[in-house]
C-alpha positions in Angstrom: 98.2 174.1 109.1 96.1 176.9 110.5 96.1 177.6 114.3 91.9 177.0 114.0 92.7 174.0 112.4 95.6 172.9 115.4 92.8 173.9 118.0 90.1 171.8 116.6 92.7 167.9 116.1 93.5 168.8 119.7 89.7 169.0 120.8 89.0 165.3 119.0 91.8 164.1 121.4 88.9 164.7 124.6 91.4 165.6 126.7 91.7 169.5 128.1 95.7 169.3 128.4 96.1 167.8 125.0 95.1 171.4 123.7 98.4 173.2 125.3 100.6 170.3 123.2 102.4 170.3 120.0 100.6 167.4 117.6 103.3 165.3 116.2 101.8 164.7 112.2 102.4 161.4 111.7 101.8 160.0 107.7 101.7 155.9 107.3 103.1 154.1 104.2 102.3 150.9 104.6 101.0 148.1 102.2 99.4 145.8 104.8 95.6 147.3 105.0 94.6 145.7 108.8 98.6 146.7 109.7 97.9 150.3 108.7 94.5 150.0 109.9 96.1 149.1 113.5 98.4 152.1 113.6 95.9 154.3 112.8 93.5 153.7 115.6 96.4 153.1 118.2 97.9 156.1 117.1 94.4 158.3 117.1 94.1 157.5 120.8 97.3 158.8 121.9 97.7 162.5 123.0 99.7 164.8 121.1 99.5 162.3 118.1 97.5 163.2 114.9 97.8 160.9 111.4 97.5 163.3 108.8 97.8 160.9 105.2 98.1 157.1 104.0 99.3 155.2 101.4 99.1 151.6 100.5 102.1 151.5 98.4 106.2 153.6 98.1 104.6 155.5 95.2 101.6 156.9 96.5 103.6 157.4 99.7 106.5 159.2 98.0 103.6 161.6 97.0 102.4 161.7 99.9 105.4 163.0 101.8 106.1 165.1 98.7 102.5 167.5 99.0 101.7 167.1 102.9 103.0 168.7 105.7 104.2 165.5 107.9 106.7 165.7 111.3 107.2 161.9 111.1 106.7 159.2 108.8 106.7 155.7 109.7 107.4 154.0 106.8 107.0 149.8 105.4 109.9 148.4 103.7 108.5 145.9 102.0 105.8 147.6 99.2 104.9 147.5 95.8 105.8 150.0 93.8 109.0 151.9 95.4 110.2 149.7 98.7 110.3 151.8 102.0 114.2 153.0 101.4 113.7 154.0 98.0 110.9 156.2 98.8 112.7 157.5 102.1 116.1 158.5 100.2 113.7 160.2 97.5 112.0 162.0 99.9 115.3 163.3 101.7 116.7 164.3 98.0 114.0 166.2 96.8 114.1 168.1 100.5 117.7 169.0 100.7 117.4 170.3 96.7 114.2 172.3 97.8 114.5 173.2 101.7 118.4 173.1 102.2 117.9 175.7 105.0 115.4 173.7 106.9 115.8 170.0 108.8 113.7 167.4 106.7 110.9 165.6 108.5 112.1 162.2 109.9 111.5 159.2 109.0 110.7 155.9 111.3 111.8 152.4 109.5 108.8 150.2 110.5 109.4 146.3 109.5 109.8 142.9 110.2 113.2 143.0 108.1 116.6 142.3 110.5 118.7 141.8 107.4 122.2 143.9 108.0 122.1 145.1 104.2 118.6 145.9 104.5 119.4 148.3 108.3 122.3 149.8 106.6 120.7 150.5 103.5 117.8 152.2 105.3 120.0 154.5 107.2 122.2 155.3 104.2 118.8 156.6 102.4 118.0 158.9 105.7 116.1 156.8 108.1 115.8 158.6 111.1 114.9 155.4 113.4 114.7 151.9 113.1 111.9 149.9 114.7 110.1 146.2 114.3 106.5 145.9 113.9 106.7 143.9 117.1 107.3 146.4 119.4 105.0 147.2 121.9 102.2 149.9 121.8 104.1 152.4 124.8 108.0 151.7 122.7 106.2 152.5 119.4 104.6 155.5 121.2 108.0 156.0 122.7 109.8 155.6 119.3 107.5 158.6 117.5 108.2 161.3 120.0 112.0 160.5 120.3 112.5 160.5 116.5 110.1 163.6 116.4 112.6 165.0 119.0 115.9 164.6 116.8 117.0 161.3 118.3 117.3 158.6 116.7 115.4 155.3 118.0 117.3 151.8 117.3 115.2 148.7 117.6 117.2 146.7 120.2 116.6 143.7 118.1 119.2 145.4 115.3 121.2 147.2 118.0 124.2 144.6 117.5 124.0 145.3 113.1 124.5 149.1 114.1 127.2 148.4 116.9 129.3 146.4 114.1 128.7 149.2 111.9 130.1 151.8 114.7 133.0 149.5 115.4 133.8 149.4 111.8 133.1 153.0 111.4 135.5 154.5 114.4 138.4 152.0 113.0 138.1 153.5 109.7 137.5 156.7 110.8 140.0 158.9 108.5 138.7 156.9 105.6 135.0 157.3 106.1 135.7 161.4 106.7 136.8 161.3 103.2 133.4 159.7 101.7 131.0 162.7 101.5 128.0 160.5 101.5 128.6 158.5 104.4 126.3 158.3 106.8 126.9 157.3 110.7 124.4 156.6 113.3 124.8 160.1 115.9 125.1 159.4 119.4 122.6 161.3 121.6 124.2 164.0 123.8 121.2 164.1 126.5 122.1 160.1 127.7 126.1 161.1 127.4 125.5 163.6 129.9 123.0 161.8 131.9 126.0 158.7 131.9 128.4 161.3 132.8 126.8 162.1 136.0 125.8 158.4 137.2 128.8 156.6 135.2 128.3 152.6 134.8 131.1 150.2 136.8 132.8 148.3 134.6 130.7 144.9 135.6 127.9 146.9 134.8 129.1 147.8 131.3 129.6 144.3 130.8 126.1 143.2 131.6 124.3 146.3 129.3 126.2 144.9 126.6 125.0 141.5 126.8 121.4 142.8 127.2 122.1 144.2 123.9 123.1 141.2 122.3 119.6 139.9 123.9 121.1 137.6 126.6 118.7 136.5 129.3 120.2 136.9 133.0 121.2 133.1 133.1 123.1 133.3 129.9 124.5 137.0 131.5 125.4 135.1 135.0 126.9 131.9 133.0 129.3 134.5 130.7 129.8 136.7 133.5 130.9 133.7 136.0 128.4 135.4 138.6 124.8 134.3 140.1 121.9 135.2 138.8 120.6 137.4 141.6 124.3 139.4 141.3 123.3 140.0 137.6 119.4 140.8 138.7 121.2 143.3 141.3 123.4 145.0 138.3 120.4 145.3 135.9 118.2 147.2 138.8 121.2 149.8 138.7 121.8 149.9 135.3 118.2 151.2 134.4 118.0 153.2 137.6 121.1 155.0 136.1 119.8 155.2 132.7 116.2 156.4 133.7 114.5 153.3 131.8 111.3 151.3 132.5 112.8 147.9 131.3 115.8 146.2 129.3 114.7 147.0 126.0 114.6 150.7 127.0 117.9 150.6 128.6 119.7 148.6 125.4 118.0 151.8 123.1 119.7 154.3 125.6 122.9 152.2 126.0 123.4 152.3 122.3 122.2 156.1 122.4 124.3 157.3 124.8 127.5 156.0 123.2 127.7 153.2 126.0 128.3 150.2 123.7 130.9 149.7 121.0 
């Protein structure tokens, strides 16, 4: 892509700062016409954004990803053709045989599909992130830059799938460093230092892992044997010390920072 050509996507985005920004190239694979239809203008409006291909279907995404310059791909699992992880651990094959000295694009999971076969499977072809097609417009948003960044975004909604996974993983630990093609879900350093330097009580630990597992306060207060208001008091903390907006931001930066296991 031409610096002319970086100039003028940055114009169409009618705002003067958007011109100084890098545009994250997103390509959709995605089966579901109004579904793709919906990303595309939500994501057209957002600064620093651009959506640079389509396809309706794995193998005309798999081509897709093969002959256009992409950052990040959010990618169906569900399709005709090739399904979502076939496509995504063809993709990452043919890079590694024919960039091996330069980081693939990444690649966003976007799906309805909670299955523990189907998350695992995803991240064993090279998923970068994991995300439902129920999330939010700003988390979405959210979901794009931090996989664009290196990090890997985990859908809250699968967060306890990956947990067992990690659990599993650290007890086997000698084992699985024997298996060349395993592939672990890497904890991200920027919320293990930011942890380090506001550390969460023990109580407080307790509580972040039960919003993982999706309790509500009154299930949190009844498993905790504490009031409601004591476990409204420890969740105001908890996202003050992990810099997040809401819960489901501080269960993806829990689960990021190493927090729960």
């Amino acid at each position: 892509m031409t610096t002319t050509t970086i100039v003028e996507n940055a114009e169409k985005l009618h705002s003067p700062e958007a011109t100084l920004m890098t545009l994250i190239r997103v390509a959709l694979i995605e089966d579901h016409d109004l579904t793709r239809a919906g990303l595309r203008t939500m994501l057209s409006f957002q600064a620093g954004v651009e959506v640079v291909g389509e396809a309706a279907n794995g193998l005309d995404g798999l081509t897709l990803l093969l002959e256009t310059p992409i950052d990040v791909a959010l990618v169906d699992i569900e399709m005709p053709g090739l399904n979502g992880i076939e496509v995504t651990r063809r993709f990452k094959q043919w890079w590694s045989e024919n960039h091996p000295e330069a980081a693939p694009p990444k690649v966003l999971m976007l799906t309805m599909q909670e299955d523990e076969a189907v998350v695992l499977a995803a991240f064993g072809a090279g998923a970068d992130s994991y995300c439902m097609k129920d999330v939010s417009t700003t988390h979405l948003l959210e979901a794009v830059k931090s996989t664009y960044n290196g990090n890997h975004w985990i859908d809250p909604s699968i967060a306890r799938i990956i947990l067992k996974h990690n659990s599993q993983r650290q007890a086997n630990q000698e084992a699985t460093a024997a298996e060349p093609n395993s592939r672990a879900i890497a904890v991200d350093e920027e919320y293990t230092s930011a942890l380090a330097a506001a550390p969460l009580t023990s109580r407080e630990l307790d509580v972040i892992r039960l919003i993982v597992e999706g309790c509500s306060n009154a299930e949190i207060a009844a498993r905790c044997y504490i009031t409601v208001g004591t476990v409204k008091t420890h969740v105001r903390n908890i996202l003050n010390k992990l810099c997040a907006e809401d819960r489901t931001q501080a269960a993806v930066r829990a689960l990021r920072g190493g927090l729960v296991s």
